[in-house]
C-alpha positions, 0 to 999 in steps of 0.5 A: 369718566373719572376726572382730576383738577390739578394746581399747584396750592388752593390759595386765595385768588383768582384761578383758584377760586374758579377751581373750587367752584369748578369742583364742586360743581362737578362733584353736585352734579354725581360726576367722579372729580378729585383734586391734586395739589403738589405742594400743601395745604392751602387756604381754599381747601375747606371750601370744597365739598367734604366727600371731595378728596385731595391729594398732596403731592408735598413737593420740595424740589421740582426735580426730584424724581420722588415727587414726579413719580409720586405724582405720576401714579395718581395722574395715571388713575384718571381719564380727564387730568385738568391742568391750571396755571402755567407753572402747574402745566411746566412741571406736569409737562415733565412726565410727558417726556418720561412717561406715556400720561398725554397719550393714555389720558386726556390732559387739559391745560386751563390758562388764566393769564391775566396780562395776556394783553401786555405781554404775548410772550411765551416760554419755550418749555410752555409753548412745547408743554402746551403742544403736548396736551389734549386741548387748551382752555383760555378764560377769554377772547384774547387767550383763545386768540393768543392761543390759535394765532400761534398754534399752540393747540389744535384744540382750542376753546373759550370757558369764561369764568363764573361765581356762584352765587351765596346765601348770606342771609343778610339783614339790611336793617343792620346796614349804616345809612349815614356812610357809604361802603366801598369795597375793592377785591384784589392781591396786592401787586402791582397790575391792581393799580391801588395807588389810583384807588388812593388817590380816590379815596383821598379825593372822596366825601368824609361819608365814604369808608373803603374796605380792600380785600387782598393777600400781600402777594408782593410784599414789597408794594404792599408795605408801599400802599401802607405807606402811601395811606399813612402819608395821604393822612387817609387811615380812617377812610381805609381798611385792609383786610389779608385773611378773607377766604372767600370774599363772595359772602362779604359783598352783602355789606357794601353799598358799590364795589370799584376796580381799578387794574390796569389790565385783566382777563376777566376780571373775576371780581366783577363777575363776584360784584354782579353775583351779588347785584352790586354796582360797581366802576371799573378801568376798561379791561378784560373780557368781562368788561366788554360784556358788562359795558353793553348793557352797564355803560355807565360802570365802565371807566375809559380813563383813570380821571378821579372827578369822573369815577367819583361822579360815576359812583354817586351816580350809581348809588343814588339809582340802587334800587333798580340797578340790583334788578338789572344786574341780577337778571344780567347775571342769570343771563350771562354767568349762569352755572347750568351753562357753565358746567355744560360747556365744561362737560361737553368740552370733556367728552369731545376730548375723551370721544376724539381719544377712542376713534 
């Protein structure tokens, strides 16, 4: 079984990320898995294993028959092709009308849509793209519901996202005792609602300092947030950090992490939090929400009031100690890589078995 993951650049974010670990994974575990990127280089390509090879499409113009063929020759080496983000999955899908690829290969497309609560639309090209390829993969409950109330696929399954989880060597005696660290993880647009986070920050104890991790997708509400920093006079409560690669190795120095979008599938970010026995408060959203708040009620907020995240957070930091013990036996149970490579595989050769009969 040869098989390719397919996305458009391995930049920092969430579907990405999942990627990464998704192949090397696989690669750990002595299965054939390569990557295609159909633009260039990006910054997550040094975190897949060294003996994983990547090929680069280095697409210009998404109609240009060079780069289709160039494409179409490498997809045609692989049993499984593995499709990620709906923009992937719409240029790809160009080939099925030209070329036999959804008929001699199985080809996957894996949705990591993360505003499918507030927008259930569809692109015409993606419906019949989606149509087309061997089974559909959502992130969650409300993809995979999407997905079979509109019959986009006759196969349909569920492959909730993990993190792995890092050695960091960290040593806690370095840590300040006198303020407590706050961090927040997510590019900067919009759906990440950092003007509620803001608003926290400019509400929280002089003891607390904040650290938000994120890419400027959206330049325009990046330089907005900035701007909002300066006028609620909260520079030295804050810090914006654009360049991490893999923020997994960064939660060790923080004593809770807080997440304040309105709307997610999962969201990834709380998976990293619990990978590293963080406590954290975040909005009541997304999948991985309703697993955490049966066993963490008191992580998940039901409002965006700042008295109460606050009082939450003070809360959480003053029982710590046997939190941390919670949180990682919750993360074995539930976000384990054993089980998620296995679910993976076996998705991957009922697909290819269903080809042979």
């Amino acid at each position: 079984m040869k098989i390719v993951q397919v996305i458009d650049r391995l930049e920092v974010g969430g579907a990405e990320r999942v990627l990464v670990d998704l192949t090397n994974l696989l690669k750990e575990s002595q299965y054939d898995v390569s990557v295609i990127c159909l633009l260039q280089e990006g910054q997550l390509d040094a975190q897949l294993a060294s003996e994983i090879s990547i090929t680069y499409i280095r697409r210009k113009q998404k109609f240009n028959p060079i780069y289709l063929y160039k494409l179409y020759k490498e997809l045609q080496k692989y049993d499984v092709i593995h499709i990620h983000l709906r923009q992937v999955l719409r240029y790809v899908s160009l080939l099925f009308y030209v070329t036999r690829l959804h008929k001699k290969s199985v080809v996957i497309f894996h949705d990591h849509f993360g505003k499918i609560a507030e927008n259930k639309s569809i692109n015409g090209s993606i419906r019949s793209a989606i149509k087309k390829c061997s089974a559909y993969i959502g992130v969650s409950e409300a993809l995979t519901s999407w997905a079979r109330e509109r019959k986009l696929n006759e196969k349909v399954f569920k492959l909730p996202n993990i993190i792995r989880k890092k050695e960091t060597g960290v040593n806690y005696d370095q840590k300040d005792y006198n303020s407590v660290k706050v961090i927040s993880v997510g590019n900067f647009r919009p759906q990440k609602n950092y003007e509620y986070l803001l608003d926290v920050i400019k509400s929280s104890p002089d003891h607390y300092h904040y650290t938000i991790y994120g890419q400027p997708v959206d330049n325009s509400y990046f330089e907005k947030i900035k701007t909002q920093i300066k006028s609620f006079k909260i520079e030295h409560k804050v810090t914006i950090i654009t360049n991490c690669k893999d923020v997994t190795i960064e939660l060790h120095k923080y004593d809770i992490g807080i997440h304040t979008a309105k709307s997610e599938t999962g969201p990834l970010v709380a998976i990293e939090y619990l990978s590293e026995n963080l406590p954290f408060v975040a909005y009541n959203t997304g999948e991985v929400a309703d697993k955490v708040k049966l066993e963490f009620t008191e992580f998940i907020q039901n409002n965006f009031e700042v008295n109460n995240w606050l009082k939450q957070m003070d809360v959480l930091l003053k029982s710590k100690e046997e939190l941390e013990t919670r949180i990682e036996l919750f993360y074995n149970q539930n976000f384990s890589e054993d089980a998620y490579l296995k679910s993976c595989i076996s998705i991957y050769e009922e697909l290819l078995n269903s080809t042979k009969n």
